[in-house]
LUMBA-580269 format. One line per 8 residues: their letters; for each residue y, z, x of C-alpha. Coordinates in Angstrom, 2 decimals. Each point is the difference from the previous one (the first is absolute). Example, Ala and Ser with C-alpha at 12.3 -4.5 7.8 and 13.67 -1.06 7.14 Angstrom:
BEGIN
as> -4.50/7.80/12.30 | 3.44/-0.66/1.37
# end
This chain:
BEGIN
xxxxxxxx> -28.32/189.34/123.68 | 0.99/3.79/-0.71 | -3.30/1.92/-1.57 | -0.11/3.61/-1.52 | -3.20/1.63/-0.55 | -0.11/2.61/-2.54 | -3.21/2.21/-0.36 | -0.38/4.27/0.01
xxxxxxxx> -3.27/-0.71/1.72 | 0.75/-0.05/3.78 | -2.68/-1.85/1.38 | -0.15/-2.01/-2.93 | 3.73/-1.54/0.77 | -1.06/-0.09/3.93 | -2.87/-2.27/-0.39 | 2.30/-2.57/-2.69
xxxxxxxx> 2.38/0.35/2.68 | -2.64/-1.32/2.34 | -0.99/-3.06/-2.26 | 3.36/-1.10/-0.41 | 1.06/-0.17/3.74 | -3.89/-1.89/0.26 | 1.48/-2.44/-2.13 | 3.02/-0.92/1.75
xxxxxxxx> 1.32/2.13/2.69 | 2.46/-2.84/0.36 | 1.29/-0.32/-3.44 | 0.65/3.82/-0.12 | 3.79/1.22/1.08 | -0.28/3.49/-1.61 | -2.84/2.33/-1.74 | 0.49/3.37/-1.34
xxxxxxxx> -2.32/2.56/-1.29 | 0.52/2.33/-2.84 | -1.64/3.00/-1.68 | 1.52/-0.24/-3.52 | 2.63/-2.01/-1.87 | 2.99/1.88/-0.03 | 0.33/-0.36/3.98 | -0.18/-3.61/-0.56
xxxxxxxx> 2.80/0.28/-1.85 | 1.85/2.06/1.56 | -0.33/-2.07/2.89 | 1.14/-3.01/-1.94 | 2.79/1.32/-1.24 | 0.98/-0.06/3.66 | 0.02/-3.69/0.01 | -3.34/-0.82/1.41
xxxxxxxx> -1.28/-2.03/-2.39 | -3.47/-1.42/1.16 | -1.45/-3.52/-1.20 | -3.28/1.49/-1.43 | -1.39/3.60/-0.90 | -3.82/0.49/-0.47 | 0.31/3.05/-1.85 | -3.31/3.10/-1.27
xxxxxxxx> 0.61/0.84/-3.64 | -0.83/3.74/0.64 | 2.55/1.42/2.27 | 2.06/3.78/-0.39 | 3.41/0.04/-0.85 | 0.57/-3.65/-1.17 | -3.11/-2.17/-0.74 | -0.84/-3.92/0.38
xxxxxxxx> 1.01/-0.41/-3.93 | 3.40/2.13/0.86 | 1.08/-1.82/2.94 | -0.72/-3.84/-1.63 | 2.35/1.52/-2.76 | 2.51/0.45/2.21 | -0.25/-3.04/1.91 | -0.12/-2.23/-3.30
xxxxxxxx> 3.08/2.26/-1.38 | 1.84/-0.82/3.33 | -0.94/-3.77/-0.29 | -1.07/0.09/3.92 | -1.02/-3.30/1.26 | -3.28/1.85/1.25 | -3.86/-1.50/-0.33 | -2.01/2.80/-1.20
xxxxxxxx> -3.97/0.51/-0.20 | -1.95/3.37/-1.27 | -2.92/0.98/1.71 | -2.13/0.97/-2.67 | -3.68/1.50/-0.43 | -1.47/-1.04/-3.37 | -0.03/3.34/-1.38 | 3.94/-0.82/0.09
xxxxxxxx> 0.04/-3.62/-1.30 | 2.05/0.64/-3.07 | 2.85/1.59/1.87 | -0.56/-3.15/2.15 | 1.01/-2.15/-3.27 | 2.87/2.08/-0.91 | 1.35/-0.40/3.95 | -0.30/-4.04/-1.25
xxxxxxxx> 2.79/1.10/-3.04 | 2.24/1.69/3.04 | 0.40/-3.53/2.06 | -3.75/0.39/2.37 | -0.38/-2.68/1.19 | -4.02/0.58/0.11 | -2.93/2.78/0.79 | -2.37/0.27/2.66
xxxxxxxx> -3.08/2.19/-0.10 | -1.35/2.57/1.55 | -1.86/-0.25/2.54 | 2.50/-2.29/1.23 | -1.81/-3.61/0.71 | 1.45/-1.48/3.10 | -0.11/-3.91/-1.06 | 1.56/0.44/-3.27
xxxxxxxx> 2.74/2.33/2.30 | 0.42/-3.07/2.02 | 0.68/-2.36/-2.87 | 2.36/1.93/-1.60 | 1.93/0.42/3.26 | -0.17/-3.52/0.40 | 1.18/-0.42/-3.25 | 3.02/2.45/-0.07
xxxxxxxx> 0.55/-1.20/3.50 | 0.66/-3.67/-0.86 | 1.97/1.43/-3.08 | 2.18/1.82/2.55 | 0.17/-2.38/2.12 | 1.30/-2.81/-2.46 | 2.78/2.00/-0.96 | 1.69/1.16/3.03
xxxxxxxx> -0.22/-3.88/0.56 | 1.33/-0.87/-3.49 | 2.79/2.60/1.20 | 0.78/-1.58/3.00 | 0.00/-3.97/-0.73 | 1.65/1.02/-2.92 | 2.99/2.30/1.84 | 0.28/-3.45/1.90
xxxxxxxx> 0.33/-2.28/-2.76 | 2.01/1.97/-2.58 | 1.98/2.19/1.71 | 0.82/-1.52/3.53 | -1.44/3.39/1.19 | -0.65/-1.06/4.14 | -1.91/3.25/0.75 | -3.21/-1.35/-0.57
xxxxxxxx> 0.25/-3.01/1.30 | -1.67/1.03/3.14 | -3.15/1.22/-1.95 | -0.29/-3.27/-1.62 | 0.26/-1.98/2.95 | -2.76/2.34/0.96 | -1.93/-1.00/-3.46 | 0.52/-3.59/0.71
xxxxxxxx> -0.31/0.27/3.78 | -0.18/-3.59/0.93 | -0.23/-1.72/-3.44 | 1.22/-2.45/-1.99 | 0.92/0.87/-3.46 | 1.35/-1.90/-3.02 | 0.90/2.05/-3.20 | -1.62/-0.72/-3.28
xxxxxxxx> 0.84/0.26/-3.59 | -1.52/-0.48/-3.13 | 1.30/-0.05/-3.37 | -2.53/0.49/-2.27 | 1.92/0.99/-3.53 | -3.24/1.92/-1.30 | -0.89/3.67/0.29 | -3.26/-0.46/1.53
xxxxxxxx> -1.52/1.55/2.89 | -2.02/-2.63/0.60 | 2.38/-2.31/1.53 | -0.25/2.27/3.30 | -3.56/0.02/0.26 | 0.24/-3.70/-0.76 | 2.13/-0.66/2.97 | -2.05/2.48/2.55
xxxxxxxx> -2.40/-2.24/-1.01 | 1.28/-3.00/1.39 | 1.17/0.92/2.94 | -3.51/1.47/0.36 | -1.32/-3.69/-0.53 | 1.92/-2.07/2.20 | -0.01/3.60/3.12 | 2.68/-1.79/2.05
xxxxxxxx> 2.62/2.86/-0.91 | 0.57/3.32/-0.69 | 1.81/0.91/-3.27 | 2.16/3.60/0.00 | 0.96/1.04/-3.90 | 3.79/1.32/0.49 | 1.52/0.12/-2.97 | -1.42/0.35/-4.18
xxxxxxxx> 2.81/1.93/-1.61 | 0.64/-2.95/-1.71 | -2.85/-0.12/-2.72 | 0.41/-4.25/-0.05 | 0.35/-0.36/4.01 | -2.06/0.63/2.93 | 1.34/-0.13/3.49 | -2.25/-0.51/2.75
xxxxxxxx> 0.24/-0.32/3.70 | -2.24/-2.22/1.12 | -0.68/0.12/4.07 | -2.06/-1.87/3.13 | -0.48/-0.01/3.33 | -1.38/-2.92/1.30 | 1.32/-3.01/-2.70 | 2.30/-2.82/0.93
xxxxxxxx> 3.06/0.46/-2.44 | -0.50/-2.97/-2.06 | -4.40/1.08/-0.39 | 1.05/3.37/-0.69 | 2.40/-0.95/-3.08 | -2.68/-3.38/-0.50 | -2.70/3.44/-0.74 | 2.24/1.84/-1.93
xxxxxxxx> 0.58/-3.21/-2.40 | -3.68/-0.19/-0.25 | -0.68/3.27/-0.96 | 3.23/-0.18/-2.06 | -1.79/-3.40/-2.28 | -2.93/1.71/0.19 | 1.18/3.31/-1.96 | 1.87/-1.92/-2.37
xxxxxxxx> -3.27/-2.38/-1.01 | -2.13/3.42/-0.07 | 2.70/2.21/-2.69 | 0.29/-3.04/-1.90 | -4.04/-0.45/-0.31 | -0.60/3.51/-0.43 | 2.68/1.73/-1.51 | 1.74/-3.43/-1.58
xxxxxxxx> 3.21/1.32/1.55 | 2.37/-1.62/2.51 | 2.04/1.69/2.61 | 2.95/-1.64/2.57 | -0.43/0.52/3.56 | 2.94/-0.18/2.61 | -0.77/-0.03/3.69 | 3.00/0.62/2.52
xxxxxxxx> 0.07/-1.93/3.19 | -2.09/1.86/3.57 | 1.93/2.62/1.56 | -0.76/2.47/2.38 | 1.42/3.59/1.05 | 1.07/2.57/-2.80 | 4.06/-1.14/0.24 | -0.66/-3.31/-1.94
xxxxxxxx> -2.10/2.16/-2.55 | 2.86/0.17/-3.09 | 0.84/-4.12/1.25 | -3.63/-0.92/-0.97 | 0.61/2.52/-3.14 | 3.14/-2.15/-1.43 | -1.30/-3.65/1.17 | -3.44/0.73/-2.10
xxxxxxxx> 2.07/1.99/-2.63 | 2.15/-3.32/-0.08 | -2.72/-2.19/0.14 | -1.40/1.59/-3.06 | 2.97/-1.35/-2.33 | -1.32/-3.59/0.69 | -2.43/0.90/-3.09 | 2.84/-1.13/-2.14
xxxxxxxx> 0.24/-3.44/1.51 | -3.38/-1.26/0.90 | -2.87/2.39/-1.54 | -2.85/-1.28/2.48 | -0.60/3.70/0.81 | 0.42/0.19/3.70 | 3.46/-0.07/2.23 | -0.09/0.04/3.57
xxxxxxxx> 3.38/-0.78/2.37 | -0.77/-3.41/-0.44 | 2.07/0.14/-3.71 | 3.12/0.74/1.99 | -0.32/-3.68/1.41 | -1.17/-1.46/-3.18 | 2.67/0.70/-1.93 | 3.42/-1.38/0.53
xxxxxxxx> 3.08/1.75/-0.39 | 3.36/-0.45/-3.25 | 3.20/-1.08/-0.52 | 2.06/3.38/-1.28 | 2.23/-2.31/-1.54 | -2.89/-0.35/-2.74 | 0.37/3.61/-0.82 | 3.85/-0.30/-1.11
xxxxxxxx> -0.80/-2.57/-1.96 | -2.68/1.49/-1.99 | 2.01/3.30/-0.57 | 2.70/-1.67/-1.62 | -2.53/-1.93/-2.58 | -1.81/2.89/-0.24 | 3.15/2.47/-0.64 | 1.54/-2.84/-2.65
xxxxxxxx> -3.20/0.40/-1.99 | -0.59/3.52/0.37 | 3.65/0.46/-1.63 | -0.65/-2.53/-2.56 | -3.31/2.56/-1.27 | -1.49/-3.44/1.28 | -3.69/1.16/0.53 | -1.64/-3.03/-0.55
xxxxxxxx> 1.75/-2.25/2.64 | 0.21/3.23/2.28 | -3.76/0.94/0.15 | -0.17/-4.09/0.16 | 1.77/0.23/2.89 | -1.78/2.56/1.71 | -3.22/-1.50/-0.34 | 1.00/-3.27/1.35
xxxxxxxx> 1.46/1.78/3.04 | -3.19/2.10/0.54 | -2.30/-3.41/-0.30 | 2.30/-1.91/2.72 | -0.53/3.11/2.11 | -4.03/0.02/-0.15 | -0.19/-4.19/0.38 | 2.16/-0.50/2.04
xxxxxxxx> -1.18/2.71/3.06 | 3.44/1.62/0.27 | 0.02/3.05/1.92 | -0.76/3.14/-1.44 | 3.38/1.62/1.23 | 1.29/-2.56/-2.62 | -1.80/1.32/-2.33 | 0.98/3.50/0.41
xxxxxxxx> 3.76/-1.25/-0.04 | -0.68/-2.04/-2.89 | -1.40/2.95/-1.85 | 3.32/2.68/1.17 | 2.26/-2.70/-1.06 | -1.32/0.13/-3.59 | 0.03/3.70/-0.15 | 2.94/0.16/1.63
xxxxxxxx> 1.70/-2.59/-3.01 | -1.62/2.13/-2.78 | 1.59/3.18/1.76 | 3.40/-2.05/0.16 | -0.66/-0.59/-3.22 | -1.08/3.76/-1.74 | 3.39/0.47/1.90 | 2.32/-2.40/-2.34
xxxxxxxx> -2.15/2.12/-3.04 | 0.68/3.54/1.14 | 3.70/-0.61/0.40 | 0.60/-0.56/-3.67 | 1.59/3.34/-0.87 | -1.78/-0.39/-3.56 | -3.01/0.14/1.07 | -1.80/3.24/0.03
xxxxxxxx> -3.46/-0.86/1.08 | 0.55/-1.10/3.90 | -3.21/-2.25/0.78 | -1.76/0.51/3.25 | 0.42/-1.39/2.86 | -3.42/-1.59/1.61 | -1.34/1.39/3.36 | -0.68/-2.56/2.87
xxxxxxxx> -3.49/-1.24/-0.58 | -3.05/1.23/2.31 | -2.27/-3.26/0.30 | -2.92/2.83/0.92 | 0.20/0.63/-3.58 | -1.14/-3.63/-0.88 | -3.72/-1.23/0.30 | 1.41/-3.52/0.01
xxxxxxxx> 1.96/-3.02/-0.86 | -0.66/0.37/-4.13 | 0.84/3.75/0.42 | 3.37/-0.31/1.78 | 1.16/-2.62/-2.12 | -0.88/1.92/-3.29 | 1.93/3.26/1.08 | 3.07/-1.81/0.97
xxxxxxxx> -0.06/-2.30/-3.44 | -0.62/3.48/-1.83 | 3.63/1.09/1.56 | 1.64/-3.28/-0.62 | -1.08/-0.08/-3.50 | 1.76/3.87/-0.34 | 3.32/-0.84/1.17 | -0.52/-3.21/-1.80
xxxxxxxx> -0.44/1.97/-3.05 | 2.96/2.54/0.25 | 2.49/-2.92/0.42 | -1.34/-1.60/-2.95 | 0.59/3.02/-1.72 | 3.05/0.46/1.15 | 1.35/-3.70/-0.87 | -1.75/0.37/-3.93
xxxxxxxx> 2.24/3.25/-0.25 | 2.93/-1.95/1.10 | -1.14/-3.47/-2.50 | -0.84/3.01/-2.92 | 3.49/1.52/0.86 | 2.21/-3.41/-0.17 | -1.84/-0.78/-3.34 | 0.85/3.10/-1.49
xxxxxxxx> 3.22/-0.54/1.09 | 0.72/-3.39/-1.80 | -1.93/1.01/-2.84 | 3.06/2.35/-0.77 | 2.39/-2.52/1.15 | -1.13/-2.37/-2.61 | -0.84/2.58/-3.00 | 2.64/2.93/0.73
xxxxxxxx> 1.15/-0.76/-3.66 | -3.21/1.11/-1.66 | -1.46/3.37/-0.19 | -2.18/-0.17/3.21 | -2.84/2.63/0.72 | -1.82/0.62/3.93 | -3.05/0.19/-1.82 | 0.61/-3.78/-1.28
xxxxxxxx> 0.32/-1.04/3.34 | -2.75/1.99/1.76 | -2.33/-1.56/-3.22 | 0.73/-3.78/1.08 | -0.04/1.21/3.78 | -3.69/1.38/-0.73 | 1.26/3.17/1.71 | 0.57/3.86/-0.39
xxxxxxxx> 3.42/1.07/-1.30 | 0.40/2.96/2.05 | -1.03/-2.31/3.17 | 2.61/-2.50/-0.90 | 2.70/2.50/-0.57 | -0.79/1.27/3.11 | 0.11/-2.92/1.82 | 3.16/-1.19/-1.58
xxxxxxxx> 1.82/2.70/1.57 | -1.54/-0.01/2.89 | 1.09/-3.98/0.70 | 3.29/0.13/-2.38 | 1.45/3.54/1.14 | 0.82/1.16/-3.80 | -2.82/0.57/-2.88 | -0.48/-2.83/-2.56
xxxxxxxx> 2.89/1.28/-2.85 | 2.34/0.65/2.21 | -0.32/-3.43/1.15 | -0.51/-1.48/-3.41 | 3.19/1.78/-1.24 | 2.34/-1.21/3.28 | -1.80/-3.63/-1.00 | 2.24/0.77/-3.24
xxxxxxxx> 3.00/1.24/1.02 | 0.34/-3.00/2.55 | -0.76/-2.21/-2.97 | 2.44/1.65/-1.95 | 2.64/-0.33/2.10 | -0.28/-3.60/0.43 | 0.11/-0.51/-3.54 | 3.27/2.44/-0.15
xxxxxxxx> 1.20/-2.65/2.68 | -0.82/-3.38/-1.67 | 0.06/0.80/-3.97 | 3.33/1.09/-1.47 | -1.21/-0.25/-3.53 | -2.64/2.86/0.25 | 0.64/3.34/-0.84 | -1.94/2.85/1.73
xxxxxxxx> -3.14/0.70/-2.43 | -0.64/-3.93/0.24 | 0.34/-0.01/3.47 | -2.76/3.30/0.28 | -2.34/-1.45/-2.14 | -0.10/-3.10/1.51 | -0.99/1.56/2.90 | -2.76/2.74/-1.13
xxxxxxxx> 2.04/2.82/-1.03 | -1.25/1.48/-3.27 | 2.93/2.50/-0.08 | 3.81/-1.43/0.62 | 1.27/3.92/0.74 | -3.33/0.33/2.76 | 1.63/-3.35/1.61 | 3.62/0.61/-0.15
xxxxxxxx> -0.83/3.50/2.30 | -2.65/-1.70/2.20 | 2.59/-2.49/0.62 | 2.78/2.67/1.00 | -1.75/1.60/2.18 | -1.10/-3.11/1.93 | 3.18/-1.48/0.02 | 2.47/2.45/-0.80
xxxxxxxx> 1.38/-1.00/-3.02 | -1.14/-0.68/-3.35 | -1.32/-4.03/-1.00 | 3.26/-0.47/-2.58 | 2.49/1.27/3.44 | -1.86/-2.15/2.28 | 0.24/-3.11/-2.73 | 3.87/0.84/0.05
xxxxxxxx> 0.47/0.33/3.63 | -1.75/-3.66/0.18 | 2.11/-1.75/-2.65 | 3.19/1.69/1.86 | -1.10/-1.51/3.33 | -0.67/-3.61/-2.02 | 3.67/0.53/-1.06 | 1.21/0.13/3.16
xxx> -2.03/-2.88/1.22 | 1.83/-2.45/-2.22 | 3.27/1.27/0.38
# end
């Protein structure tokens, strides 16, 4: 532990000095003295940056207050304490707004020095070994793998999780607790970043392998009976199998991490390696099978038979003991079907609102079976949805369609047909173009001129304004130039060039 003293008074700092290296002469790699604050900092700026400063409030040049400032403005990882006399309490408090971690009083008591030593030193200590164990698990770091082996010296370790889904800091005192009541094993704290997960590493010396994890079950059931009486919570526990020497550190890591996912399939709380044996393994051929129902009804806007599906799949998995690396291919073969199927969306060229694809799924995330199964329905039931959509726009589309087929002869209006369709006008002419390629009168009017020109075909007898009203022209002139322009003569020259043709025919 690296310790600066701060103080103007020389003898003052000397005898602190004194009391610290009582303490724990041990414990101590580094002490320096100071006179004021700004030579503190100006040796910190060199890049000695100390563990803990016991710092006067008084000094010349830069003061106790002045220095904290810094130190809080510089976000050092540094545990600081005043030393304050009670005429200067109040700057005391405001040393508390600057990150302090607490005052002690002049004269300076030696127990209470002691237990806040104590205290910072077990602080100190837990995180350079959170550091390390964690270097080893997370980041394959082997530099510290020979101070670990020094932690662990001959031991036996297992690592420990616990899943606890609640933002309660009980759960850790909860679990100190037990281990405390069955003292068989030591538990290490290595890991909280996660505000629904503990890791622990749990470690003895003089166990058999199978009493050592036979203890940690114990205290394991005996944590789990406490939250649930106290707090009315419940928490999963996974327990890797004994290992020993730092290298198999991130090995225990994965097989407890693993371990944990058997939550989903039987909820009884704890998972040891025993779960590996107790579950058999799967037949992949299940999985293609599955897809291909599941794609079919995912196409079909099918939600019903899909999320039917998918909870019938998820059921057989929990009865039947299947292993949980079924489970997690099981799970990215779904996601990987709706992402197939976003795909066959997003490469209609009409379609201007890509959906999403869905990211893999974390089973972290989930607290348990209920949970998992919810999220995934939520996603089937969205894809689900867009095809349905996209099938009614198609069904609105091919009524629309033969609507004007069968009453191109009247005078038809959008706004009829979005009234019976129970939809907006604008929306429907939008859509119409969208899945037709030409707006609604331009369509209507090539539905006449088609008509037309059968009727110019079959039916000799009709002359042209018969043959324009029949088919929804109000105006014979606005039909005989519509007509040109489509087919590059007028109706009476096309009605000659087919009677001249007939002609022929006969002859």
């Amino acid at each position: 532990m690296n310790v600066i003293v701060a103080d103007d008074e020389y003898y003052a700092r000397k005898a602190l000095i004194k009391m610290i290296k009582d303490w724990g002469q041990d414990n101590i790699e580094n002490i320096w003295d100071f006179e004021n604050g700004q030579d503190v900092v100006n040796f910190m700026e060199k890049g000695n940056i100390p563990d803990v400063i016991f710092t006067d409030i008084k000094m010349p040049v830069l003061d106790g207050l002045g220095l904290l400032e810094y130190i809080n403005k510089k976000k050092l990882d540094v545990h600081t304490f005043i030393i304050s006399g009670y005429s200067e309490f109040s700057y005391a408090q405001m040393g508390i707004k600057y990150g302090c971690k607490d005052y002690i009083l002049k004269p300076i008591d030696k127990i209470e020095l002691n237990k806040t030593l104590d205290e910072v030193y077990g602080k100190i200590k837990y995180k350079s070994f959170e550091h390390k164990f964690n270097s080893l698990v997370y980041e394959s770091d082997p530099k510290y793998s020979s101070d670990v082996d020094k932690i662990l010296l001959k031991s036996k370790y297992s690592i420990c999780i616990i899943k606890h889904f609640y933002k309660n800091e009980d759960i850790l005192k909860f679990w100190n607790e037990a281990v405390k009541n069955k003292n068989m094993f030591s538990s290490y704290l290595f890991n909280s970043s996660n505000e629904n997960e503990l890791i622990f590493l749990n470690a003895n010396d003089t166990l058999s392998k199978d009493d050592f994890l036979k203890y940690q079950i114990k205290a394991g059931d005996y944590f789990i009976k406490q939250i649930k009486k106290e707090l009315k919570l419940s928490a999963f526990i996974s327990i890797s199998d004994v290992y020993e020497k730092s290298e198999n550190i991130k090995k225990a890591y994965l097989e407890s991490k693993m371990l944990m996912n058997y939550r989903f399939i039987n909820e009884k709380g704890i998972y040891t390696p025993a779960y590996f044996n107790d579950y058999s393994g799967y037949d992949n051929e299940i999985l293609s099978k599955i897809k291909l129902s599941f794609y079919n009804y995912i196409l079909n806007g099918n939600s019903y038979d899909a999320v039917k599906l998918l909870d019938e799949c998820l059921k057989n998995i929990q009865s039947a003991k299947i292993s949980v690396c079924f489970l997690n291919d099981f799970i990215s073969c779904v996601i990987s079907t709706i992402n197939c199927a976003v795909d066959y969306l997003n490469d209609d060229e009409n379609k201007k609102d890509k959906v999403k694809y869905i990211s893999p799924i974390d089973l972290n995330l989930y607290s348990n079976f209920d949970s998992l199964k919810a999220a995934i329905s939520s996603y089937v039931y969205s894809i689900c949805h867009e095809f349905e959509n996209k099938k009614n726009k198609i069904d609105i589309i091919k009524a629309t369609e033969d609507y004007i087929m069968n009453n191109y002869c009247y005078d038809i209006k959008l706004e009829d047909i979005a009234k019976n369709f129970f939809i907006d006008v604008s929306y429907l002419s939008k859509m119409f173009k969208n899945q037709v390629g030409c707006n609604f009168s331009e369509f209507l009017q090539n539905v006449w001129l088609s008509k037309a020109k059968e009727m110019l075909e079959k039916n000799e007898d009709c002359n042209i304004t018969e043959i324009a009203n029949a088919v929804g022209y109000n105006d014979s002139s606005y039909f005989i130039s519509s007509f040109k322009k489509v087919y590059g003569m007028t109706p009476k020259k096309y009605k000659c060039n087919m009677m001249e043709c007939s002609k022929d025919e006969k002859i």
